[in-house]
C-alpha atoms as an extended CHARMM CRD file, in Angstrom:
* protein
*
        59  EXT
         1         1  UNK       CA             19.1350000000      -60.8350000000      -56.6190000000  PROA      1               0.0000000000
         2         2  UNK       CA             18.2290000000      -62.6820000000      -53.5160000000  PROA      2               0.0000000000
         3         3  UNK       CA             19.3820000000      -61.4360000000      -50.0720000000  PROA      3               0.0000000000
         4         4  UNK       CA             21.6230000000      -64.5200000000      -50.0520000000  PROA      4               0.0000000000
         5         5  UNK       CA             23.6910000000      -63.7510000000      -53.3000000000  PROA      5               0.0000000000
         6         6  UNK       CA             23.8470000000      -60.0120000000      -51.8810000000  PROA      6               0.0000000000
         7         7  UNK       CA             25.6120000000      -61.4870000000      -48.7080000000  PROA      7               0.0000000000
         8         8  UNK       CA             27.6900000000      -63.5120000000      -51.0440000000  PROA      8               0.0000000000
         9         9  UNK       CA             28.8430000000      -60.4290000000      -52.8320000000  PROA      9               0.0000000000
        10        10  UNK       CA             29.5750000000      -57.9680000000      -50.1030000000  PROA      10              0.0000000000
        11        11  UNK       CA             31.5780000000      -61.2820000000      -48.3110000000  PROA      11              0.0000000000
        12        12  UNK       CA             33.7880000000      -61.0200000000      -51.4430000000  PROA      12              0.0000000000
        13        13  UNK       CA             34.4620000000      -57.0060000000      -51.8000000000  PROA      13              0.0000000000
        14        14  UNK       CA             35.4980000000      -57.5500000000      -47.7740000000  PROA      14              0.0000000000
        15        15  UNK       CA             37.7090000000      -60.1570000000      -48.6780000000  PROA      15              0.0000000000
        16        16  UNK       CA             39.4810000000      -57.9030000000      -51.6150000000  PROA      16              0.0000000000
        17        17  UNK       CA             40.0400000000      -55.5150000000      -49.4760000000  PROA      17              0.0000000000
        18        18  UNK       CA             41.2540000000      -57.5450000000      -46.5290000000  PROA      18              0.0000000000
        19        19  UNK       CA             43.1580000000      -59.1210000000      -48.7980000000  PROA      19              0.0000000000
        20        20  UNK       CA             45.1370000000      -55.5660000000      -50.5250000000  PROA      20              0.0000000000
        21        21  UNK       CA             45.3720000000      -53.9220000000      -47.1190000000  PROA      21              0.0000000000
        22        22  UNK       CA             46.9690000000      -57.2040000000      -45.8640000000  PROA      22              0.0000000000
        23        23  UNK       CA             49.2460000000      -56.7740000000      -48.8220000000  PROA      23              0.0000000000
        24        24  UNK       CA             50.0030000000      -53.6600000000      -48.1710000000  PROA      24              0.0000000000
        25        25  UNK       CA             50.7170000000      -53.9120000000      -44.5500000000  PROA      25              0.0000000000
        26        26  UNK       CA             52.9260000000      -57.0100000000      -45.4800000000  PROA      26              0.0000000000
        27        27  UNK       CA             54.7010000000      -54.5470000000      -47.8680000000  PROA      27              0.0000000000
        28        28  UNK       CA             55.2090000000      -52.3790000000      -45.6730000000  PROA      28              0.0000000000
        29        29  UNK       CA             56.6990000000      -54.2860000000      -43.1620000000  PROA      29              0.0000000000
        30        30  UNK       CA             59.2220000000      -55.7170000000      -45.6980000000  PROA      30              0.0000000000
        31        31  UNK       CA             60.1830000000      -52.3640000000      -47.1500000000  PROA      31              0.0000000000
        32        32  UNK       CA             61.0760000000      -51.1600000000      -43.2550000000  PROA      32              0.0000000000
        33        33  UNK       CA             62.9420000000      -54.2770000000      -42.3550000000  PROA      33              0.0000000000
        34        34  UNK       CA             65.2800000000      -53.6790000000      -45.4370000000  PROA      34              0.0000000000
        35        35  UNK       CA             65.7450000000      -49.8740000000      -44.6810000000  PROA      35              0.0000000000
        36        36  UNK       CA             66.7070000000      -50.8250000000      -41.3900000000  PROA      36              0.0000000000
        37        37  UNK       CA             68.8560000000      -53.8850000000      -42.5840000000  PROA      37              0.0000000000
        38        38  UNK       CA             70.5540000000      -51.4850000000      -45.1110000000  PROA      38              0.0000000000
        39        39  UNK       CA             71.0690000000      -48.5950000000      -42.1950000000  PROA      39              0.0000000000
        40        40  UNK       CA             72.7970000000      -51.5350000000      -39.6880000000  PROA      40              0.0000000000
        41        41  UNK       CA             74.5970000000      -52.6420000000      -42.6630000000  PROA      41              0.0000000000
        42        42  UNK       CA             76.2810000000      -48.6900000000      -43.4790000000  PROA      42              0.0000000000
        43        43  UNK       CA             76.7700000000      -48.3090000000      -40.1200000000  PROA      43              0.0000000000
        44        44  UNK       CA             78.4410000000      -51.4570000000      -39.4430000000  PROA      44              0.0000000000
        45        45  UNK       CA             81.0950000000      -50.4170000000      -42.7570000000  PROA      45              0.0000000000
        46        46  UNK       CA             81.4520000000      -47.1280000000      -41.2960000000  PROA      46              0.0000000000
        47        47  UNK       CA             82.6180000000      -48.7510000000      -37.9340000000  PROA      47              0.0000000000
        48        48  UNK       CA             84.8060000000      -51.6570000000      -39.1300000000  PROA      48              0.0000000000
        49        49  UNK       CA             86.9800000000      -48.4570000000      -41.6700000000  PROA      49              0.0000000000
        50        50  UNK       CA             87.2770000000      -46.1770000000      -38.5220000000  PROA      50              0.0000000000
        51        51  UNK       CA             88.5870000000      -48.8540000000      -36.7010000000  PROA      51              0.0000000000
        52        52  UNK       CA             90.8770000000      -49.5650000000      -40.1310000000  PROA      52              0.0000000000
        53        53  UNK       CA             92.0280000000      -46.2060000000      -40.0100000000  PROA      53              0.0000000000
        54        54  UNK       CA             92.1920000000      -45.6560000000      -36.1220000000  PROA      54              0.0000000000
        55        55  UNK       CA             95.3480000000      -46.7170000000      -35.4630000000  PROA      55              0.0000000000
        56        56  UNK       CA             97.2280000000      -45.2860000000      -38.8550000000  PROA      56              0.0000000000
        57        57  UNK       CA             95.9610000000      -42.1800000000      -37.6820000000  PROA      57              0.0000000000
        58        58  UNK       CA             97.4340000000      -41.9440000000      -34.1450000000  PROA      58              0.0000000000
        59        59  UNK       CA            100.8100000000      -43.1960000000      -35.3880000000  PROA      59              0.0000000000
């Protein structure tokens, strides 16, 4: 192999893995927006039925 095609070859394994820690950072940052939607989302429900059941109670 020539120096060049050994430059041409280590440029690609950088990529790959530039590309699967990009991936996974990505993933990541999906899979801890959702959590967090989820989380607001329970705590929203668990608002909106104590407010339900707030006044039933005090009657």
């Amino acid at each position: 192999m020539t120096e060049e095609e050994l430059m041409q070859s280590g440029e690609m394994k950088g990529l790959g893995w530039r590309l699967a820690i990009g991936f996974g950072v990505f993933a990541l940052m999906v899979g801890s927006l959702n959590l967090a939607y989820e989380n607001k989302n329970d705590r929203l429900q668990a608002i909106a039925a104590d407010r339900l059941q707030g006044p039933s109670d005090a009657e």
